[in-house]
N, CA, C and O of each residue as an XYZ file, in Angstrom:
756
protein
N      19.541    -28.726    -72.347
C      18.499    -28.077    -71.582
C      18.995    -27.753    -70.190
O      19.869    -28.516    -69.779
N      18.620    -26.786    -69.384
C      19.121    -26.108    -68.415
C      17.568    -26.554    -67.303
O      16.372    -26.493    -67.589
N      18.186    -26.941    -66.148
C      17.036    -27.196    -65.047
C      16.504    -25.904    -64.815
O      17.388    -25.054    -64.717
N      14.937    -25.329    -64.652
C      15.267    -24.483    -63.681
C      13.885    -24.422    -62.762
O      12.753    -24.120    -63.143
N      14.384    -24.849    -61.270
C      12.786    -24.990    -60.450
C      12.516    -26.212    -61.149
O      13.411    -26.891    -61.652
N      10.999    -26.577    -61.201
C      10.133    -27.670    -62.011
C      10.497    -27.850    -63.614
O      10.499    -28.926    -64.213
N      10.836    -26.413    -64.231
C      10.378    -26.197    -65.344
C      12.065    -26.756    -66.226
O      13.072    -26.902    -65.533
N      12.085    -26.891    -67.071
C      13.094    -27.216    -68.199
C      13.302    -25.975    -68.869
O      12.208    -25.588    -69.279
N      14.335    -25.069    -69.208
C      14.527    -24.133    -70.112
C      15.326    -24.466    -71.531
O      16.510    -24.548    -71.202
N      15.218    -24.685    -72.902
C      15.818    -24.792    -73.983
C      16.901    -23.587    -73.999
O      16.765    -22.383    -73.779
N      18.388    -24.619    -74.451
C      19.145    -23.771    -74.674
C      19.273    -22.777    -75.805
O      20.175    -21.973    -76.039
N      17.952    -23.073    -76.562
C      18.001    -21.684    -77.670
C      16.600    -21.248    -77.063
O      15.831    -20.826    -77.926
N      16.111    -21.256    -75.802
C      15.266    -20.351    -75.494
C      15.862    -18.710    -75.538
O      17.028    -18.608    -75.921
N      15.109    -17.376    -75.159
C      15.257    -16.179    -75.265
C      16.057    -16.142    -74.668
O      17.171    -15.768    -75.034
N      15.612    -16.706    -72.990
C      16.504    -16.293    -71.823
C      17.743    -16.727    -71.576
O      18.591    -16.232    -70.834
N      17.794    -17.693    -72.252
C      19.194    -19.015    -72.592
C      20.108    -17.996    -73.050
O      20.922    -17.571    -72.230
N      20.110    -17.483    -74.355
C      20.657    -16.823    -75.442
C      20.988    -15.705    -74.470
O      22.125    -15.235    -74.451
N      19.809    -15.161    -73.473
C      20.182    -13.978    -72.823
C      21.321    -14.009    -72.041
O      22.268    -13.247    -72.236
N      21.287    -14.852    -71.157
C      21.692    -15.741    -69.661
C      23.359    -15.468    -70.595
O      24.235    -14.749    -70.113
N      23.506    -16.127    -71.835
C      24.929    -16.639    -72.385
C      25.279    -15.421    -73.000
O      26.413    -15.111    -72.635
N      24.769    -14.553    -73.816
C      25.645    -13.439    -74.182
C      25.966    -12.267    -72.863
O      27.118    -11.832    -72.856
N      24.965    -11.716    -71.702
C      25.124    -11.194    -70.398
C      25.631    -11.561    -69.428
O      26.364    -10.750    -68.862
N      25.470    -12.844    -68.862
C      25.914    -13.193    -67.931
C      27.582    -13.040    -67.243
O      27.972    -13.219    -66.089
N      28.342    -12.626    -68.514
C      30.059    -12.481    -67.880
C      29.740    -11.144    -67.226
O      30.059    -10.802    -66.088
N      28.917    -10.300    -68.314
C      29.432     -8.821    -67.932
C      28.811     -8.313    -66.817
O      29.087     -7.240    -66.281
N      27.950     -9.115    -66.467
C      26.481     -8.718    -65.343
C      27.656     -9.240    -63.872
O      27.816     -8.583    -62.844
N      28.304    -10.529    -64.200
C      29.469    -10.727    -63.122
C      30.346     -9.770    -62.459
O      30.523     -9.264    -61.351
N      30.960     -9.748    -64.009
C      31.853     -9.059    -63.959
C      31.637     -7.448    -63.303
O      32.543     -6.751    -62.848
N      30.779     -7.232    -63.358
C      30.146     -5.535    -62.801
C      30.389     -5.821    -61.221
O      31.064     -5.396    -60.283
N      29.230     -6.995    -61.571
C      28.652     -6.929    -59.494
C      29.972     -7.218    -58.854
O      30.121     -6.709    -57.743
N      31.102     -8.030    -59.392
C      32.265     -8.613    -58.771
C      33.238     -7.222    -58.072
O      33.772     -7.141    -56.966
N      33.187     -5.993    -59.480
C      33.580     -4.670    -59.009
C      32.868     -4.086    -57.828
O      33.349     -3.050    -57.368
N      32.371     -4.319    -57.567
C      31.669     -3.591    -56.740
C      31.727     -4.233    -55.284
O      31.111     -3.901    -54.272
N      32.481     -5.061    -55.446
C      33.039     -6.021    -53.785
C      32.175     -7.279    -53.488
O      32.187     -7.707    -52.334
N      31.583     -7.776    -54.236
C      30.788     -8.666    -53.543
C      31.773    -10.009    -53.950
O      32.456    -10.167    -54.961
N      31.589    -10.877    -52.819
C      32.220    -12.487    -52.722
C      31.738    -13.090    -54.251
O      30.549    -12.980    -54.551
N      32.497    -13.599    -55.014
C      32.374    -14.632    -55.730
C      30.719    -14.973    -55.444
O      29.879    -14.735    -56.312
N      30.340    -15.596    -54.035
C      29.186    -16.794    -54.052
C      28.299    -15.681    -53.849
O      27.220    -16.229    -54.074
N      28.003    -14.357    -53.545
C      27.086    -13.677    -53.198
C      26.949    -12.736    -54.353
O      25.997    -11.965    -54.473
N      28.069    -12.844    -55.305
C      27.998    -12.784    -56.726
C      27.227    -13.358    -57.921
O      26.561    -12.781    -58.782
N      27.474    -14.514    -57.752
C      26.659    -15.457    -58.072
C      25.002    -15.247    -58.116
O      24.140    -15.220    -58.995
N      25.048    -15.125    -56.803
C      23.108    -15.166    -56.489
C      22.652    -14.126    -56.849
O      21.496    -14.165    -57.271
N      23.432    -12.684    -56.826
C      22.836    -11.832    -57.266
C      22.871    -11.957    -58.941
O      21.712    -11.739    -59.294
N      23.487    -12.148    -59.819
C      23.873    -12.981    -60.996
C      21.933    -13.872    -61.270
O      21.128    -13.959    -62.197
N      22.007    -14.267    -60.022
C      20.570    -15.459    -60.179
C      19.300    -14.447    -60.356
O      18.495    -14.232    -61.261
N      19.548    -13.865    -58.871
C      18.569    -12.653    -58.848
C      18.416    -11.864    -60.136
O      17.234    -11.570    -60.314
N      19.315    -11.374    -61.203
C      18.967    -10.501    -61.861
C      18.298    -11.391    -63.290
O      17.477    -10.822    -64.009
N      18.712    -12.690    -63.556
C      18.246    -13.159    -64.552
C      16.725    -13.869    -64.478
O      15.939    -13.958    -65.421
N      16.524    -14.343    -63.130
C      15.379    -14.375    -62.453
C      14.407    -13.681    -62.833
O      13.322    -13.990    -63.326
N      15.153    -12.124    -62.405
C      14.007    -11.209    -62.946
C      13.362    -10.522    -64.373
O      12.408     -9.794    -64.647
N      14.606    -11.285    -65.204
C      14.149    -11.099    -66.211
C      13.592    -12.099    -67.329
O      13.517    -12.023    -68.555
N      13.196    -13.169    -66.287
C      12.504    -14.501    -66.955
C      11.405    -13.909    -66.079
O      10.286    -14.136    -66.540
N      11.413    -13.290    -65.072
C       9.796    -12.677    -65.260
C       9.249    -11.408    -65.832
O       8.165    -10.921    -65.510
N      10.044    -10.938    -66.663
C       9.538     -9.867    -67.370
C       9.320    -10.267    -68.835
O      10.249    -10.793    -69.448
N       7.926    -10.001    -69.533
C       7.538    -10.350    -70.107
C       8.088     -9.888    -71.880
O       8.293    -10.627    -72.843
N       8.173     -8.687    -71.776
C       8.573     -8.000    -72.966
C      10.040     -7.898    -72.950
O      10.403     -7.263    -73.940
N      11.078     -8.291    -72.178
C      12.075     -8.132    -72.251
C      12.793     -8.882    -73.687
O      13.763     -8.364    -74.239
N      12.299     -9.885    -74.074
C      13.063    -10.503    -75.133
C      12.453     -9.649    -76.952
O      12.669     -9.914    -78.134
N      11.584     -8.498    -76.145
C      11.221     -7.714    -77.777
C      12.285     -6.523    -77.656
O      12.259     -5.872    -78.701
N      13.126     -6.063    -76.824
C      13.741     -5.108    -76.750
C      14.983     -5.579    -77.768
O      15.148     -6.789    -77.922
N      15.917     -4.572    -78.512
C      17.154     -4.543    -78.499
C      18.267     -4.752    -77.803
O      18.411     -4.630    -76.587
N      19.193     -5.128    -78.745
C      20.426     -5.510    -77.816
C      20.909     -4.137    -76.300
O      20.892     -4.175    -75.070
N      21.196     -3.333    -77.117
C      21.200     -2.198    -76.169
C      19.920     -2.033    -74.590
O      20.170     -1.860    -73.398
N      18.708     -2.173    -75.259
C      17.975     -1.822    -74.444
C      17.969     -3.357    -73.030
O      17.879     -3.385    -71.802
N      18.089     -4.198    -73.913
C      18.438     -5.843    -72.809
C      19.848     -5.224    -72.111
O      19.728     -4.900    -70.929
N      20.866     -5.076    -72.588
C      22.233     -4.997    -71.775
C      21.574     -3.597    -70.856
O      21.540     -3.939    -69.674
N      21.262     -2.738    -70.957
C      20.558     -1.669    -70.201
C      20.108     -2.096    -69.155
O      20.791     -2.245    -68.142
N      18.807     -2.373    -69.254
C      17.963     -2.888    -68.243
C      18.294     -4.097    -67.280
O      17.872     -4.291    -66.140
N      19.332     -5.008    -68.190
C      19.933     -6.040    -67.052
C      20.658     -5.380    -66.210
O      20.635     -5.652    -65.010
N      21.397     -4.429    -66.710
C      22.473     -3.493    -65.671
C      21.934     -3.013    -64.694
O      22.483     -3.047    -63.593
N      20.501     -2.354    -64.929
C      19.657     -1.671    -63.981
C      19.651     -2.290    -62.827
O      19.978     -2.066    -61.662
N      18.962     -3.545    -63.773
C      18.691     -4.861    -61.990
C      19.696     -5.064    -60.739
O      19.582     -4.966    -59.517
N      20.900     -5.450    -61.780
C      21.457     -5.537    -61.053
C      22.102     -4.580    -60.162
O      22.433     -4.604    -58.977
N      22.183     -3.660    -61.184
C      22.554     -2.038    -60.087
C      21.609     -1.959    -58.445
O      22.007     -1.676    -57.315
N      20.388     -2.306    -58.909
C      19.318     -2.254    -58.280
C      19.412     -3.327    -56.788
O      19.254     -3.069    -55.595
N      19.618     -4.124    -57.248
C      19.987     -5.688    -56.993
C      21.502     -5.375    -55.877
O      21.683     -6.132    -54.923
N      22.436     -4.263    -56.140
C      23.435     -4.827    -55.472
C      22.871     -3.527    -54.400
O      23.070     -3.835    -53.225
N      22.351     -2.435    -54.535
C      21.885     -1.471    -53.672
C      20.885     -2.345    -52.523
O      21.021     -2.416    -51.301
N      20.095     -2.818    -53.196
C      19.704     -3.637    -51.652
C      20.604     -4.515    -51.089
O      20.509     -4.832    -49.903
N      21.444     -4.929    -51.792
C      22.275     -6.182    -50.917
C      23.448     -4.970    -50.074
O      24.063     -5.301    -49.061
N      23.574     -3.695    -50.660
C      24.450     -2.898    -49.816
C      23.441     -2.506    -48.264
O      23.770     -2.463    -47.079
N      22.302     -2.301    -48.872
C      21.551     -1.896    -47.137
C      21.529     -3.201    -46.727
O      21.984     -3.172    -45.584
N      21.291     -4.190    -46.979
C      20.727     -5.499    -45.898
C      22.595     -5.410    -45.525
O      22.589     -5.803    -44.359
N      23.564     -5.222    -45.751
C      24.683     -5.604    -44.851
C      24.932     -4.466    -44.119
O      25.586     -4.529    -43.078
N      24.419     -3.275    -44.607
C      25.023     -2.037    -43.631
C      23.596     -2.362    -42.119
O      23.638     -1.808    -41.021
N      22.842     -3.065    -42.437
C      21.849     -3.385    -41.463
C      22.124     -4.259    -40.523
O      21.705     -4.402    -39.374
N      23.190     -5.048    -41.425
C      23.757     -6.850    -40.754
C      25.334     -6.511    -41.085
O      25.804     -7.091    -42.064
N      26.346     -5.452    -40.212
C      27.551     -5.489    -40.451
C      28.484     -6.326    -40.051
O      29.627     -6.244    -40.500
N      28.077     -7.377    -39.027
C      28.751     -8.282    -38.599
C      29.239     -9.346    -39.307
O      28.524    -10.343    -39.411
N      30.748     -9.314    -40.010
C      31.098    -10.803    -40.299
C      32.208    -11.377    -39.712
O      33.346    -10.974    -39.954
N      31.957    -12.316    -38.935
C      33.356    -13.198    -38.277
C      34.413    -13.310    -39.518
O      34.267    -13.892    -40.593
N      35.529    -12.562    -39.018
C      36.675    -12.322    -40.212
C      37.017    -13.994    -40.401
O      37.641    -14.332    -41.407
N      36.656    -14.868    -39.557
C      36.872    -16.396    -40.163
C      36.819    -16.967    -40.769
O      37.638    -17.692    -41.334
N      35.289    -16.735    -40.879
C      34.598    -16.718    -42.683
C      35.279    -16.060    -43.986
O      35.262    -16.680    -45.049
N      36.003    -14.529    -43.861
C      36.637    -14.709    -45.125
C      37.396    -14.935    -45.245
O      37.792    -15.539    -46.242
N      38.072    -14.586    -44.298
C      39.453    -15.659    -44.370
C      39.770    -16.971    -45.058
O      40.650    -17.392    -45.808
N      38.661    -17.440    -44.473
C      38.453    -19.082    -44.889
C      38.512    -19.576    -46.740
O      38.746    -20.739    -47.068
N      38.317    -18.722    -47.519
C      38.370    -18.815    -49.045
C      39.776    -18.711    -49.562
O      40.136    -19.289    -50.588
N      40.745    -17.785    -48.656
C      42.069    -17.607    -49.096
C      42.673    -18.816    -48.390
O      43.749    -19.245    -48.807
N      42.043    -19.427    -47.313
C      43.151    -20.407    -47.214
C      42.549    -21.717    -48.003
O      43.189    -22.768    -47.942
N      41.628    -21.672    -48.558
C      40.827    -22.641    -49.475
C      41.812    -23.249    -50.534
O      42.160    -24.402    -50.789
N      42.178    -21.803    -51.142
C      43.246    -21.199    -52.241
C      44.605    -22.392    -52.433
O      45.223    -22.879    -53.379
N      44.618    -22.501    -50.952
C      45.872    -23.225    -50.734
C      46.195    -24.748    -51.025
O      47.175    -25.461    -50.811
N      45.241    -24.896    -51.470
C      45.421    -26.695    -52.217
C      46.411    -26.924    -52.848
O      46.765    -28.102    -52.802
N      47.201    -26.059    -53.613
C      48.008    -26.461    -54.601
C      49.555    -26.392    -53.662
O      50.641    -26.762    -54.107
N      49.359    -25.932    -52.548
C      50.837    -25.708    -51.533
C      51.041    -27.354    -51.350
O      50.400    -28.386    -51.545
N      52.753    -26.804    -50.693
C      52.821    -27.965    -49.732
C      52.576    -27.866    -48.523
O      52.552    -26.790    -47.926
N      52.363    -28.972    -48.015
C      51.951    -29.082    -46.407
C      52.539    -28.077    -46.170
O      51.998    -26.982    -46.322
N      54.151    -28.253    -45.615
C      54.767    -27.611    -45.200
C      54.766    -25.753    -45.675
O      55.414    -24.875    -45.105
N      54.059    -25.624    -46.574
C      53.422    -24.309    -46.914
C      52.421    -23.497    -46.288
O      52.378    -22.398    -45.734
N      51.322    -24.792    -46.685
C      49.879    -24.748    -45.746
C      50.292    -24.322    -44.296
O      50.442    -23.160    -43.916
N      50.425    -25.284    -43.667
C      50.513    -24.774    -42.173
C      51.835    -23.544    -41.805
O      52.113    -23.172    -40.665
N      52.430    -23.128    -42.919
C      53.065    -21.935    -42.267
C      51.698    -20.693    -42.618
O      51.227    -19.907    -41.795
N      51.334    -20.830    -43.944
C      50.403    -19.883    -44.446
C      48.959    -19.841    -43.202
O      48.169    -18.952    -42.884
N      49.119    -21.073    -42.826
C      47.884    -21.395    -41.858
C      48.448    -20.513    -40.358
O      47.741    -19.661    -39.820
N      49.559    -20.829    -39.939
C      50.124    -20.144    -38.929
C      50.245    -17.899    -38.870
O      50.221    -17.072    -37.958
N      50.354    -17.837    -40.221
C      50.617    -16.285    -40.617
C      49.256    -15.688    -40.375
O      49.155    -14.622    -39.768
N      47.972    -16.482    -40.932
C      46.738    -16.143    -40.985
C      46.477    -16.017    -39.541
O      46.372    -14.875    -39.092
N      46.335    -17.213    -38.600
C      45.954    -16.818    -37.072
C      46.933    -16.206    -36.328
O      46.758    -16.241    -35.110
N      48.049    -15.580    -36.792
C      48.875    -14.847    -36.454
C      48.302    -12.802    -36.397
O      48.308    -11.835    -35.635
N      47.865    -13.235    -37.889
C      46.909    -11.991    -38.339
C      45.744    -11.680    -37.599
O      45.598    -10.669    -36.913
N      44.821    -12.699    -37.782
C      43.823    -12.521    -36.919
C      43.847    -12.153    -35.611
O      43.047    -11.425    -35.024
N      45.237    -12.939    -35.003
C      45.748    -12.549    -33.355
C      45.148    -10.681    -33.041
O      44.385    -10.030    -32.328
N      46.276    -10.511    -34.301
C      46.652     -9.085    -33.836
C      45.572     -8.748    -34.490
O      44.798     -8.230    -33.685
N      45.014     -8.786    -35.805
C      43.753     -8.041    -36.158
C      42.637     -8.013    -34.738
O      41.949     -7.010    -34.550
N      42.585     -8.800    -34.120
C      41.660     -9.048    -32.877
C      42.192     -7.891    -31.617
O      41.282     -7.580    -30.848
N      43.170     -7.421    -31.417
C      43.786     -6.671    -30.872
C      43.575     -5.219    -31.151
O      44.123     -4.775    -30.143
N      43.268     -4.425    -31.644
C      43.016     -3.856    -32.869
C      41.848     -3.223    -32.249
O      41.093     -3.969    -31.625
N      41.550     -1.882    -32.318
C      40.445     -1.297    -32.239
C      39.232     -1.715    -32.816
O      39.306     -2.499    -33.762
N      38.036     -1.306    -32.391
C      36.638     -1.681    -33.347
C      37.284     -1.097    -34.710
O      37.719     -1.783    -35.634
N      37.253      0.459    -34.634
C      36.955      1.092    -35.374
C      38.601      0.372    -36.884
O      38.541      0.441    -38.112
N      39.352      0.001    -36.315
C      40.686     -0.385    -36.977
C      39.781     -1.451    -37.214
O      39.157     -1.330    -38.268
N      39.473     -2.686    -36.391
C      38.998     -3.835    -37.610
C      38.119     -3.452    -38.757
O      38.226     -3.650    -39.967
N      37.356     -2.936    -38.138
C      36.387     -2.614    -39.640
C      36.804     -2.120    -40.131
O      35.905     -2.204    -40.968
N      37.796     -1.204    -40.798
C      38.149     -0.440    -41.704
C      38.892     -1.345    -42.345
O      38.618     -1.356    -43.545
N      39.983     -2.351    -41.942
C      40.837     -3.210    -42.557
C      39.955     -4.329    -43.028
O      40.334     -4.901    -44.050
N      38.642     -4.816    -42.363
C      37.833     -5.677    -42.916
C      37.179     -5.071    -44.187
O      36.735     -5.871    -45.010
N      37.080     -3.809    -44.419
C      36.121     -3.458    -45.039
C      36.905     -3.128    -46.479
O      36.272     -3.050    -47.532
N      38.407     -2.936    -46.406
C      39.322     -2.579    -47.472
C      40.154     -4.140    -48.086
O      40.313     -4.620    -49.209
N      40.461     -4.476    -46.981
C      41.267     -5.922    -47.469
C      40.071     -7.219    -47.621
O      40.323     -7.839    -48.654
N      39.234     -7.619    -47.122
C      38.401     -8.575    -46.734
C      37.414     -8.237    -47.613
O      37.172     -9.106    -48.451
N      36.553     -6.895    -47.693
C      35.882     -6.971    -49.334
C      36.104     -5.963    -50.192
O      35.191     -5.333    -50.726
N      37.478     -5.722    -50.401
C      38.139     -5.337    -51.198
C      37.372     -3.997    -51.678
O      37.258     -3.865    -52.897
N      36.755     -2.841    -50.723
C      35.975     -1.776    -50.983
C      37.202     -0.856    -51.138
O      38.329     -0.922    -50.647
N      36.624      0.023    -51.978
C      37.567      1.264    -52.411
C      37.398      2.046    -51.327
O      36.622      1.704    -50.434
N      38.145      3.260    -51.269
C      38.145      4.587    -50.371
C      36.940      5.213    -50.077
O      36.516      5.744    -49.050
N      36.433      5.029    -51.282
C      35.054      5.984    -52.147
C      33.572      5.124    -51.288
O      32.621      5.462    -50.583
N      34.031      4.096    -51.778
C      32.627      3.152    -50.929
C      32.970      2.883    -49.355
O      32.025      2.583    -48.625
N      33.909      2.951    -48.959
C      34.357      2.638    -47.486
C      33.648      3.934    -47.130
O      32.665      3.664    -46.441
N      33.771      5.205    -47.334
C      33.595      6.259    -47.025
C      32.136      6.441    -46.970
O      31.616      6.859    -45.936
N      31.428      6.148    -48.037
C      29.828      6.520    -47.899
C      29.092      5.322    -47.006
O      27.988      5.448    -46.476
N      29.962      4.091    -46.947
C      29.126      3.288    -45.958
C      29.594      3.739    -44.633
O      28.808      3.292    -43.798
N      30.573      4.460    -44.050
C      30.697      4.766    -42.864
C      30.307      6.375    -42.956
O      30.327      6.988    -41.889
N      30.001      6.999    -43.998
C      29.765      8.305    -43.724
C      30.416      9.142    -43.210
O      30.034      9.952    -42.365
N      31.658      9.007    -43.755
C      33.085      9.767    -43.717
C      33.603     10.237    -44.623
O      33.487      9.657    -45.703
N      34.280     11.317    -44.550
C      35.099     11.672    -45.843
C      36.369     10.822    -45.984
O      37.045     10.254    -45.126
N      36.502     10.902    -47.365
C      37.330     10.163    -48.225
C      38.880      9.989    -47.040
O      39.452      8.991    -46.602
N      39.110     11.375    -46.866
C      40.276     11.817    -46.310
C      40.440     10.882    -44.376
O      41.386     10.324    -43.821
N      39.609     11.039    -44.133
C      38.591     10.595    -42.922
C      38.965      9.015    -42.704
O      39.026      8.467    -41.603
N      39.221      8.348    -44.058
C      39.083      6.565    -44.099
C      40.534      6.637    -44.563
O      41.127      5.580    -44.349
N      41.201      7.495    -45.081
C      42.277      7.397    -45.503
C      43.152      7.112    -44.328
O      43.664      6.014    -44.113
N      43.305      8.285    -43.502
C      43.820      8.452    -42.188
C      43.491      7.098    -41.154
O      44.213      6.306    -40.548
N      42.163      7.261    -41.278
C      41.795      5.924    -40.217
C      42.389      4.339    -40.366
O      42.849      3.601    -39.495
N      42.150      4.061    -42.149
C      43.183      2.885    -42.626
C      44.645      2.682    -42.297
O      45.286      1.648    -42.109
N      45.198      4.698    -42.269
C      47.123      4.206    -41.970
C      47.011      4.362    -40.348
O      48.079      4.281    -39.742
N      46.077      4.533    -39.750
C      46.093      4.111    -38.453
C      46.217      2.621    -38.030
O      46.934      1.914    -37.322
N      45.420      2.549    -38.629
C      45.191      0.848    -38.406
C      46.261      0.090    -38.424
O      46.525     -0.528    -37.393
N      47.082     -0.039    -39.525
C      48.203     -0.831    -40.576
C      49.416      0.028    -39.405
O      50.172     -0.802    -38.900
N      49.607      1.048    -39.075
C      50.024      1.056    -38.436
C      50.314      0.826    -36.872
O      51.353      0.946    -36.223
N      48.936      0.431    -36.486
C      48.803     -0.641    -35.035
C      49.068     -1.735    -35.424
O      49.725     -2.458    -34.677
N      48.613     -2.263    -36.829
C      49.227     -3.811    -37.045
C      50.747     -3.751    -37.498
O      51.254     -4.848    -37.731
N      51.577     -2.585    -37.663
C      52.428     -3.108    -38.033
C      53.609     -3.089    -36.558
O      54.675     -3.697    -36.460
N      52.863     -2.053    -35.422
C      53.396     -1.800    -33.748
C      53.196     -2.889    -33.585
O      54.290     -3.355    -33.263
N      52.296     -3.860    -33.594
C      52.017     -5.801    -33.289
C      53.006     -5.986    -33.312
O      53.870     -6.121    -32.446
N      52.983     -6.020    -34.570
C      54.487     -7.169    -35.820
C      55.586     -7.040    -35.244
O      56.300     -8.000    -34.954
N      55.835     -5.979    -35.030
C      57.249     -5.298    -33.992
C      57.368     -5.680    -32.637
O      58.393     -6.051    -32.066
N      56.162     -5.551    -32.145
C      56.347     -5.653    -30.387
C      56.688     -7.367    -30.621
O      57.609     -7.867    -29.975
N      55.790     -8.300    -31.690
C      56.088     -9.675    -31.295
C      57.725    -10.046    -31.695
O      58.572    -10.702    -31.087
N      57.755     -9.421    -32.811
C      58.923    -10.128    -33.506
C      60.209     -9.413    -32.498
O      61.183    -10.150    -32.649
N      60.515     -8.437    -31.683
C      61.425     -7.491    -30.635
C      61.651     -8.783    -28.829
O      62.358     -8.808    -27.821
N      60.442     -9.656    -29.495
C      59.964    -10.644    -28.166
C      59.564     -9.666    -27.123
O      60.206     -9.724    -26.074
N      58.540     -8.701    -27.225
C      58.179     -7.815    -26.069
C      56.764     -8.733    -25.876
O      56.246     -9.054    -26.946
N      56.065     -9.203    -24.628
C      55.019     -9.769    -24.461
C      54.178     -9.047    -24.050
O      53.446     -9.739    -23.343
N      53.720     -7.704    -24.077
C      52.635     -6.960    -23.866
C      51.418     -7.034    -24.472
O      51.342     -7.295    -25.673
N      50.313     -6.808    -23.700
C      49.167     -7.313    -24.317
C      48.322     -6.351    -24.793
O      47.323     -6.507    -25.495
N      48.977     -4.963    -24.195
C      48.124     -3.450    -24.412
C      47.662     -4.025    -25.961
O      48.292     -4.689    -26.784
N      46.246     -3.453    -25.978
C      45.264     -3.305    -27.289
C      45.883     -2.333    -27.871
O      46.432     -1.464    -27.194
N      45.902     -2.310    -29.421
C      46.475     -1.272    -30.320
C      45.816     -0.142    -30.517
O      45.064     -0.177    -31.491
N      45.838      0.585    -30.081
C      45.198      2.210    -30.200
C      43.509      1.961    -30.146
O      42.742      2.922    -30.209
C-alpha cells in the first residue's frame, strides 16, 4: 500500500496501476524539457494528483489515459515555465551544488580540485556580463536548447546563438588572462 495524505492507496488500485505503467514516461518528458530532477519530480506529483482527482479517468483507454496525462503535464510544465520567467533569479550556487553532490565517489584529492575548478568558474562566470550569465545559466545550468532559450528571452534563434559564443568566449579571455598570470580585473564584455 502506498501512503498518500491521510488516505492509504492499494497497489492494485486504478491510480496505482496508472502511477506504474506512466509514471517513467510522464518523467521522462518533463526531464526533456529542462526541469531539475526534484522539480521534476513534483511536477510528476502534480500531474498524478490531478488525475486521482478526475473522476472518469480510469474508464478511458489506454491511449486516451497516456493522452490526457501528457496534457497535464504539458499543461503543468507551461505554468512552471511562467512562474520562473516571473522569478528568473537563481543563485548559480544552488545548481551548481548537485554536480558537486555527484562527487562522492572521487577522491578527496579529486573533490577539492573539482571543488577548486567550480569556484574558479563561478569567479569568472561572476565577471561576466548580465546578459552572458544568463545565457550560460540558461544553456549549461538548465540544459535549455537554442529553441527554448530563444522564446524565453524573445530572441531569435540566431540572436542566442551569437550571444552564447560571446559569452564562452569572455570565459574563455578569463581562462587566458588568469592562466598568462595577467591580474586585471576589467569585467568581460
Amino acid at each position: 500500500m502506498q501512503q498518500q495524505g491521510m488516505q492509504t492507496i492499494d497497489d492494485d488500485a486504478p491510480i496505482a496501476m496508472l502511477y506504474q505503467r506512466y509514471a517513467p514516461l510522464i518523467l521522462a518528458y518533463v526531464r526533456r524539457h529542462g526541469l531539475s530532477r526534484e522539480d521534476a519530480e513534483d511536477l510528476l506529483f502534480e500531474v498524478f494528483l490531478a488525475a486521482l482527482e478526475h473522476e472518469k479517468l480510469a474508464d478511458f483507454n489506454d491511449d486516451k489515459q497516456r493522452a490526457w496525462l501528457l496534457r497535464v503535464a504539458r499543461n503543468k510544465l507551461i505554468d512552471a515555465r511562467r512562474l520562473a520567467t516571473s522569478h528568473p533569479v537563481v543563485p548559480l550556487d544552488d545548481e551548481w551544488a548537485e554536480a558537486l553532490d555527484d562527487a562522492d565517489d572521487l577522491a578527496p584529492e579529486q573533490v577539492a580540485l573539482r571543488q577548486e575548478e567550480h569556484e574558479q568558474l563561478r569567479r569568472n562566470i561572476a565577471r561576466c556580463s548580465a546578459p552572458h550569465q544568463e545565457i550560460l545559466r540558461l544553456r549549461f545550468s538548465l540544459g535549455l536548447r537554442y529553441a527554448e532559450i530563444a522564446a524565453r528571452l524573445q530572441k531569435s534563434e540566431g540572436a542566442i546563438r551569437v550571444l552564447l559564443s560571446r559569452a564562452l568566449h569572455a570565459l574563455r579571455r578569463l581562462y587566458h588572462q588568469q592562466e598568462g598570470g595577467s591580474s586585471t580585473d576589467d569585467e568581460a564584455e
